[in-house]
C-alpha positions as CSV (number, residue, x, y, z in Angstrom):
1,X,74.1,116.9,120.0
2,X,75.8,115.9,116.7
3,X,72.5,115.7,115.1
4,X,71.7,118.8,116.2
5,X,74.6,120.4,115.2
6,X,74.4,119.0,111.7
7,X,70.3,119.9,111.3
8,X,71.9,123.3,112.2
9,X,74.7,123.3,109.2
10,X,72.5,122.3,107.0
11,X,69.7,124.7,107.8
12,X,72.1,127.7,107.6
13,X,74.0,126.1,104.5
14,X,71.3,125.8,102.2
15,X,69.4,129.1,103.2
16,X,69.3,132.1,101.1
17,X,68.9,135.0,104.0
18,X,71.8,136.5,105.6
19,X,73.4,134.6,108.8
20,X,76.2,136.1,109.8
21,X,76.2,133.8,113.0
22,X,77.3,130.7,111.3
23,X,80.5,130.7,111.3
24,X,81.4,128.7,107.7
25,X,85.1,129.6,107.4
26,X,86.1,128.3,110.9
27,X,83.8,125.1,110.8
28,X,85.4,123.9,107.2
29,X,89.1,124.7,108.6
30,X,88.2,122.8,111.5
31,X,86.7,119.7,109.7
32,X,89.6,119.8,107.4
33,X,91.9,119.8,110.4
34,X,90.3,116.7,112.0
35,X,90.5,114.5,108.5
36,X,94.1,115.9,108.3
37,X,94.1,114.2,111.7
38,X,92.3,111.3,110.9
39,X,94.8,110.4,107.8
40,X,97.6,110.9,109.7
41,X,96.4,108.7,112.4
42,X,95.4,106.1,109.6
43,X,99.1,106.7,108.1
44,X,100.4,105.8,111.2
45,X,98.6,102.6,111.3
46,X,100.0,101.5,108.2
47,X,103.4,103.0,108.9
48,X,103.1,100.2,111.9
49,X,102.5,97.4,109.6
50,X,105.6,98.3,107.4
51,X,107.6,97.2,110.7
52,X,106.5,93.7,110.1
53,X,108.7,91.0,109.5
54,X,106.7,87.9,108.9
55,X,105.3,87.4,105.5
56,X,100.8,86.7,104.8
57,X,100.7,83.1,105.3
58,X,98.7,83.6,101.4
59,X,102.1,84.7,100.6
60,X,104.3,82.8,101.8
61,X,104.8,79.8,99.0
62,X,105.3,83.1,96.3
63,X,107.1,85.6,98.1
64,X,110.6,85.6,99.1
65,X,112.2,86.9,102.1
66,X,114.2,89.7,100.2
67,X,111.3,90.5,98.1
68,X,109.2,90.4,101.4
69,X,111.5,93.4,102.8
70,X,112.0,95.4,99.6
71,X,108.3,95.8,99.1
72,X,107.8,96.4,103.2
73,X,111.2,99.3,102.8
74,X,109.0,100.8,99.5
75,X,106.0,101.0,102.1
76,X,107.8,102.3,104.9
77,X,109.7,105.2,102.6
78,X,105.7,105.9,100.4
79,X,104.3,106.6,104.0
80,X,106.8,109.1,105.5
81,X,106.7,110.7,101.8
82,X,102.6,110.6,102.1
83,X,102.9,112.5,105.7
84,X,105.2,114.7,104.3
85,X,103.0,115.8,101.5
86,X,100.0,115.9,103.5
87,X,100.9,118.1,106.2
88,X,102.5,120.3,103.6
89,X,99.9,120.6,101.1
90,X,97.1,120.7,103.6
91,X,99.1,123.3,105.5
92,X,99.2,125.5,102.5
93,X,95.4,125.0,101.6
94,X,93.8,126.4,105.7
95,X,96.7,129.0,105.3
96,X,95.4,130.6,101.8
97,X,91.8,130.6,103.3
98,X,93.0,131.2,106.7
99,X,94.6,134.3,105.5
100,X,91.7,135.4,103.3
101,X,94.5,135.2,100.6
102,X,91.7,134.6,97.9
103,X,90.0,137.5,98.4
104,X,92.3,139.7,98.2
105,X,93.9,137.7,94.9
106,X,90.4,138.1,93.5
107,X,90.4,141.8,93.9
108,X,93.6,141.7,92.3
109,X,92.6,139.8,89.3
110,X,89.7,141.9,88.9
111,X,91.6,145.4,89.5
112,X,94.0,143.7,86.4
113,X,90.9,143.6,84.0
114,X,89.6,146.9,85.0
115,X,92.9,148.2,83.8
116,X,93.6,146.2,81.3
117,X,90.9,144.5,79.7
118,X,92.2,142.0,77.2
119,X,88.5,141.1,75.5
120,X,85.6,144.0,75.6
121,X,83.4,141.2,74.2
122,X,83.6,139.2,77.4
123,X,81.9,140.0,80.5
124,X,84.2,141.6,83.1
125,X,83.5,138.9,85.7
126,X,84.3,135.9,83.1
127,X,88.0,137.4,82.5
128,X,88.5,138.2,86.1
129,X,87.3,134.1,86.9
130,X,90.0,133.2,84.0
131,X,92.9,135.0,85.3
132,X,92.3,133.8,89.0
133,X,91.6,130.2,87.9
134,X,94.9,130.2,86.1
135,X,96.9,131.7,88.9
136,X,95.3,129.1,90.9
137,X,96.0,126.4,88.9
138,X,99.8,127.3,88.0
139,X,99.9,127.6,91.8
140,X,98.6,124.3,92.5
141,X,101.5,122.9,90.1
142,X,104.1,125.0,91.3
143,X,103.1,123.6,95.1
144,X,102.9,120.2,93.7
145,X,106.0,120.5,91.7
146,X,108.7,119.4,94.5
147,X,106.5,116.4,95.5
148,X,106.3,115.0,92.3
149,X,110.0,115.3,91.2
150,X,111.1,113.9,94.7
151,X,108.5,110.9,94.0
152,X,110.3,110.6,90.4
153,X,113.5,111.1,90.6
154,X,114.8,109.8,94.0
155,X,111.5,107.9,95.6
156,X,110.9,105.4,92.8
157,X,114.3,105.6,91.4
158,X,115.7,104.4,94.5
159,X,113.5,100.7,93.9
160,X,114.5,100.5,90.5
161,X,110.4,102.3,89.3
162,X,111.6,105.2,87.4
163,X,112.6,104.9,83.4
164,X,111.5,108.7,83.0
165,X,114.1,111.3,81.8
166,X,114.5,114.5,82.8
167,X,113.7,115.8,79.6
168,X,110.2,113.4,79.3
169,X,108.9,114.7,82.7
170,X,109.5,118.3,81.2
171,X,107.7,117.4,78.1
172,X,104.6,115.7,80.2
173,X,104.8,118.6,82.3
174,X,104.5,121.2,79.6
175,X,102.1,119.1,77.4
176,X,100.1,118.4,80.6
177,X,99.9,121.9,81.3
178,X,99.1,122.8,77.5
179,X,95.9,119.9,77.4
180,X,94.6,122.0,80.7
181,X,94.7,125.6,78.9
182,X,92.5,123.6,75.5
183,X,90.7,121.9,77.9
184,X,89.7,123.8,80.4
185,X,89.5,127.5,79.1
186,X,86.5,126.7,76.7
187,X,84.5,124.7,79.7
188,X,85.3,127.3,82.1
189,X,84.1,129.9,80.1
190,X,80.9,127.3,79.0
191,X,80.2,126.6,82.9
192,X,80.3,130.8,83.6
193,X,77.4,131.2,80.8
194,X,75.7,128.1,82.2
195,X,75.5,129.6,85.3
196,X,75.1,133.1,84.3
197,X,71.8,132.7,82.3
198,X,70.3,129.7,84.1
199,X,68.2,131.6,86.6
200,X,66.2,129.6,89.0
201,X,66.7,125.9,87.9
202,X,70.9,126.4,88.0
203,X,71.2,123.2,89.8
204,X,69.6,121.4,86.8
205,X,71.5,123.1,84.1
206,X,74.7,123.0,85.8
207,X,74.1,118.9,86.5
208,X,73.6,118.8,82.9
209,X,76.5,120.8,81.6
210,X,78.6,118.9,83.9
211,X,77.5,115.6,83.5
212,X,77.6,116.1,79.8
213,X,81.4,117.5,79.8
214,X,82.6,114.4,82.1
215,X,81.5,112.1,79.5
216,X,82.6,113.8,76.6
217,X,86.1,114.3,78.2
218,X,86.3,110.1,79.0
219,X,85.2,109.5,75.6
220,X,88.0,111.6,73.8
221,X,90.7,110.8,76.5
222,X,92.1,107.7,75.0
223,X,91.5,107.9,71.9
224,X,93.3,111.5,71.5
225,X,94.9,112.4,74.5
226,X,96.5,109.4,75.6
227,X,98.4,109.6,72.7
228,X,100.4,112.4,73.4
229,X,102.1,110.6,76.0
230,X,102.3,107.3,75.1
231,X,102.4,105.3,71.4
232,X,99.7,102.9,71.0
233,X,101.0,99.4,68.9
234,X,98.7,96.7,67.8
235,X,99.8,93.7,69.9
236,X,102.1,91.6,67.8
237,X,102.3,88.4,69.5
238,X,100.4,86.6,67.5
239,X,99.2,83.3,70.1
240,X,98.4,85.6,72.5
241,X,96.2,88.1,70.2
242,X,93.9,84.8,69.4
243,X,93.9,83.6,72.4
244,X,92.4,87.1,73.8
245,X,90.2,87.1,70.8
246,X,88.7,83.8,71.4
247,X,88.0,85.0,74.8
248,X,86.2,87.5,73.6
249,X,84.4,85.4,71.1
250,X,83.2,83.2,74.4
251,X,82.3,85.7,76.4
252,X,80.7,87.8,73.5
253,X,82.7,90.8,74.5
254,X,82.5,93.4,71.4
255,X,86.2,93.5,71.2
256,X,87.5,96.1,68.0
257,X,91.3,96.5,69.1
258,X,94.2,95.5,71.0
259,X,97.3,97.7,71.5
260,X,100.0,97.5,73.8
261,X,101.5,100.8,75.4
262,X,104.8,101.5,76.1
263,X,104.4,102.3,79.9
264,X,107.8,101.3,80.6
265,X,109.7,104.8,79.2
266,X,107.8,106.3,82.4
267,X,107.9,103.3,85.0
268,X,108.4,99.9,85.4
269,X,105.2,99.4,86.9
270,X,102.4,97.3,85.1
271,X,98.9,97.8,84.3
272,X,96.3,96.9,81.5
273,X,92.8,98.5,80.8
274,X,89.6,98.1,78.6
275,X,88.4,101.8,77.1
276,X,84.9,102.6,74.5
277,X,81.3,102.2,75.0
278,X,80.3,100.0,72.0
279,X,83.1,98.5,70.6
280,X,85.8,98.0,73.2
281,X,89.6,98.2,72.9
282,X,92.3,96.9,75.1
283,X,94.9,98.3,76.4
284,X,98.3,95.9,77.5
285,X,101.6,98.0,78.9
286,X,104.3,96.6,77.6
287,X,105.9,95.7,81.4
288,X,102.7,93.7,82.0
289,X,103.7,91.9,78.8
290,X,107.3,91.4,80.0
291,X,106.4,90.4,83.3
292,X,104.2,87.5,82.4
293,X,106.2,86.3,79.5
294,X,105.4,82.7,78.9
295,X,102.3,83.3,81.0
296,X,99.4,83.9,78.6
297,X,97.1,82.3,81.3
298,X,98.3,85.0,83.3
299,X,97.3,87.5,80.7
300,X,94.3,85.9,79.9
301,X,92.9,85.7,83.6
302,X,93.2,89.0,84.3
303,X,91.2,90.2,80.7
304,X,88.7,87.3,82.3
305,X,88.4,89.8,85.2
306,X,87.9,92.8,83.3
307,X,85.1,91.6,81.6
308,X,83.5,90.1,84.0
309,X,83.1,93.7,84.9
310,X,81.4,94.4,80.9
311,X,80.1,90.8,81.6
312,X,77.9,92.5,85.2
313,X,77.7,96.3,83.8
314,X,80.0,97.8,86.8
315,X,80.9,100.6,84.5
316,X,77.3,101.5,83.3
317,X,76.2,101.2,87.4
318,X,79.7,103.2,88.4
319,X,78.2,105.8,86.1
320,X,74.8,106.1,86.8
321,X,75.8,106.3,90.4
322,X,78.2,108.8,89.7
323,X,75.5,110.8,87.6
324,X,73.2,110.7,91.2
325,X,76.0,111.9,93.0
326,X,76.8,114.6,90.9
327,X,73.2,115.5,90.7
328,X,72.6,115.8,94.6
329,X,75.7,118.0,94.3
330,X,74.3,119.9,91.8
331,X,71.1,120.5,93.7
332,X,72.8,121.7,97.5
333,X,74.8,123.8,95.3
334,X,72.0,125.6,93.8
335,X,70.3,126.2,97.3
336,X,73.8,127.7,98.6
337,X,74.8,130.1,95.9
338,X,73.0,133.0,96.6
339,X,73.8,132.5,101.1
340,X,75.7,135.9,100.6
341,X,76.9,135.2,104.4
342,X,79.1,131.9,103.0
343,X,81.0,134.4,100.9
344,X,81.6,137.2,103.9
345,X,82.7,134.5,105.6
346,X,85.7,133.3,103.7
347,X,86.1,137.0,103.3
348,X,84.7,138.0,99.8
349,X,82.3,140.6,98.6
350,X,81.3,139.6,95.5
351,X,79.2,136.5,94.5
352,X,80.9,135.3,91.4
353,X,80.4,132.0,90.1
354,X,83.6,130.4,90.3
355,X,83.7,132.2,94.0
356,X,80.7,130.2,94.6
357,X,81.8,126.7,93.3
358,X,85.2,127.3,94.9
359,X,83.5,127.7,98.2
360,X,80.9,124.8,97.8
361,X,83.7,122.5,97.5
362,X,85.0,123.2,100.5
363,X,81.8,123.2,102.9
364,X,80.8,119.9,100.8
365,X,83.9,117.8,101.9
366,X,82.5,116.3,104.7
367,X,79.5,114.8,102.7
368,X,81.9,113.4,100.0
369,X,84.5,112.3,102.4
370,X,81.6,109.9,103.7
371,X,80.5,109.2,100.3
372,X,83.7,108.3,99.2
373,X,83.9,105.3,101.9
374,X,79.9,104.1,99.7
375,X,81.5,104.2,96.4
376,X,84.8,102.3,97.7
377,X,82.5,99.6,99.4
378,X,80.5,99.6,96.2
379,X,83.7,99.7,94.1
380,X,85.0,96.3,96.3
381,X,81.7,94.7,95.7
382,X,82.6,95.0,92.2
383,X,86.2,93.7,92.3
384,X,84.6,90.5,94.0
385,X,82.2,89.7,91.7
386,X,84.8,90.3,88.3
387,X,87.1,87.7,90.3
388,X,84.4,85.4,90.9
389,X,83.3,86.0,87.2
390,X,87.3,85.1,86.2
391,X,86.6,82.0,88.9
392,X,83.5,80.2,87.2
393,X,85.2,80.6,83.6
394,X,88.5,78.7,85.1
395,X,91.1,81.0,85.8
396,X,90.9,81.2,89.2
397,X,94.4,80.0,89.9
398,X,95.7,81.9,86.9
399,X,94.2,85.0,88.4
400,X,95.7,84.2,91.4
401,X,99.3,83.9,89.7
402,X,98.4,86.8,88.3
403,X,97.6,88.9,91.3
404,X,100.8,87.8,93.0
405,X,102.8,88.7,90.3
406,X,101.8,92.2,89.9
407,X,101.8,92.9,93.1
408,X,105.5,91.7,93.3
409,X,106.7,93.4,90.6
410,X,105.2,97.2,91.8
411,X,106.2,95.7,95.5
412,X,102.5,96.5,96.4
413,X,101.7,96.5,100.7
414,X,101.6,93.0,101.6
415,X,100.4,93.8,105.1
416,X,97.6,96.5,104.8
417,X,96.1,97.9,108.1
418,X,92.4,97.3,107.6
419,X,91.1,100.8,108.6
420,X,93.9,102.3,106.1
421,X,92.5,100.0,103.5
422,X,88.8,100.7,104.3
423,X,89.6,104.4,104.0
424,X,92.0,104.3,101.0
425,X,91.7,101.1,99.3
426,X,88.7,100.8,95.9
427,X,90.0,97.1,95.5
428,X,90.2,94.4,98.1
429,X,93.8,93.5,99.3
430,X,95.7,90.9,97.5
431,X,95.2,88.7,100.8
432,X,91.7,89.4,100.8
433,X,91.0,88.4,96.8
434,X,93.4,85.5,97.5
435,X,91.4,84.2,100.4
436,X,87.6,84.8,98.6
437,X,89.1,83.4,95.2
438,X,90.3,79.8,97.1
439,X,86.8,79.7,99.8
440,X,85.0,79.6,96.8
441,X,86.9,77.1,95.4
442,X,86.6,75.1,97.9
443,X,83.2,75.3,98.3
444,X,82.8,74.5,94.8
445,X,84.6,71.1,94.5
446,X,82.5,70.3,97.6
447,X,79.0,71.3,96.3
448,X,80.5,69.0,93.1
């Protein structure tokens, strides 16, 4: 029956003649009901692990009791603060479709231009898409807005996170807002063109356009937009700069630079990253620094981890994978955008490009909702092999150190609920790395 039902869909989805029997509108509110549902029922799961009082028997030589029930409280108060959110925001999304409230704020943005067209030169259609992307997207922040200042300002300042003033999350906000307008304005209006004058191989041209813009846009990220946030200083500590280049030297990773970051004027948690194609920079926040101070080893393992992933080419097969996806995509969206009966469905009359993208993203969710539990199977995959790269070079117990200590300091879930985890989770669980980094050990000293 299931089968049926989906040989059905997909029939009807990807068909060009009019079908006014499907009913598209009520089947995606319905799907995105039931993985409301489902996240919510996986929230729950977790929720029941945050009433746990014993600690991982992995854990339980590092951890201590008060620490223990700090990080389990953090849980327990991220959950109700993830339900929260969830209902809200998912609420809000079925209402506005629901209501056929974008319809009638397209006709409004297009009655605007009629009356008051700011730029002859541009196609009617084009302005009308800018104005009701931007009304969307100022929307979007405005909804978001509350949830993010309760998440700053009271959820991770009451564990001690937050270092961000009122006047920095106002700057981010507005600068954010300001790197969207640059940003996105010029691609938008590059995508409507691309779509406009691509005829009958849109799918290829709008795969390449795409693609092409994703790349560009993680190319220039760090080097220029990541600074408008945070200042970039070449690591001064001298022992530990050699140290990191000699690891390089072994491994023959194509290291150019080495800055740390000042995460800690946003939050107390740690991080560190590895950014360029060719020659490769890395990144240290200056909390990871302070963390593991004394601990170079520390420091050292997890670099050993991260290029273990240059070392096995998880970023090149991320992106070719990602490039596949994109391109399937690409191709069920140019089979769907002229179904005129997709758009009377949700309640429009007109056929406009970003009408169409809009409304391919929402009858695609339940193909990238499955996809997304490949690429975080494929993405732990990954994390196990880095480790086990880290492993064979020697810093398995440093890594280890390592792991624990992070996950400490940012009071990371020391009792994840496996189906939660499955769902959510692109890395194994601390438990889980700690367990495949000593098995293999083990097995090691044995096969020695």
């Amino acid at each position: 029956m299931l089968l049926g039902w989906l040989r059905e869909w997909s029939a009807s989805l990807f068909s060009s003649d009019d079908n006014e029997t499907t009913p598209y509108l009520q089947y995606v509110l319905l799907f995105q009901a039931g993985v409301s549902a489902v996240e919510l029922y996986l929230d729950w799961r977790q929720r029941k692990c945050y009433e746990l009082k014993y600690i991982p028997k992995e854990l339980e030589k590092q951890v201590k009791p008060e620490k223990f029930q700090k990080a389990q409280n953090y849980g327990k108060d991220k959950n109700t603060f993830s339900i929260l959110s969830e209902v809200i925001q998912t609420g809000v999304h079925m209402t506005l479709f629901a209501t056929h409230s974008l319809p009638r704020l397209w006709k409004y943005c297009s009655q605007i231009i009629e009356k008051h067209s700011f730029m002859n030169s541009i196609p009617a259609e084009l302005q009308t898409t800018l104005l009701f992307s931007s009304v969307l997207f100022l929307g979007n922040k405005l909804i978001s807005l509350p949830f993010r200042i309760y998440n700053t300002f009271v959820l991770e300042q009451r564990y001690g996170f937050n270092k961000t003033t009122g006047k920095l999350f106002v700057k981010d906000l507005v600068t954010g807002t300001l790197i969207s307008a640059v940003i996105g304005y010029p691609s938008l209006m590059g995508l409507w063109y691309v779509l406009e004058l691509s005829g009958q191989k849109l799918w290829l041209y709008f795969w390449l356009f795409t693609s092409s813009l994703s790349i560009l846009l993680a190319l220039l990220y760090p080097p220029l937009i990541m600074p408008l946030f945070n200042k970039f200083q070449p690591l001064q500590d001298q022992k530990l700069r050699q140290e990191i280049e000699e690891l390089a030297t072994q491994v023959g990773f194509p290291l150019n630079k080495i800055y740390v970051m000042d995460g800690s004027k946003r939050s107390s948690h740690s991080n560190a990253f590895m950014y360029g194609i060719w020659k490769k920079g890395i990144v240290l926040y200056d909390s990871l620094l302070e963390q593991n101070k004394d601990h170079d080893e520390r420091i050292l393992a997890v670099l050993a981890h991260e290029m273990g992933h240059w070392k096995m080419k998880h970023t090149q097969k991320m992106l070719l994978i990602g490039l596949l996806h994109s391109l399937v995509l690409s191709w069920s969206y140019g089979k769907t955008a002229n179904n005129e009966s997709i758009y009377r469905s949700f309640g429009f009359d007109t056929k406009a490009h970003i009408i169409g993208l809009l409304l391919f993203s929402e009858l695609l969710t339940p193909l990238d909702s499955v996809l997304s539990l490949i690429m975080n199977f494929i993405s732990r995959r990954f994390e196990y092999s880095a480790d086990d790269y880290a492993r064979n070079m020697g810093y398995s117990s440093y890594l280890i150190e390592a792991l624990v200590t992070l996950h400490l300091e940012n009071l990371s879930t020391m009792h994840p609920d496996p189906l939660y985890s499955l769902y959510h989770n692109s890395h194994p669980t601390l438990t889980e790395r700690i367990h495949a980094l000593e098995k293999d050990d083990s097995e090691t000293k044995k096969n020695q």
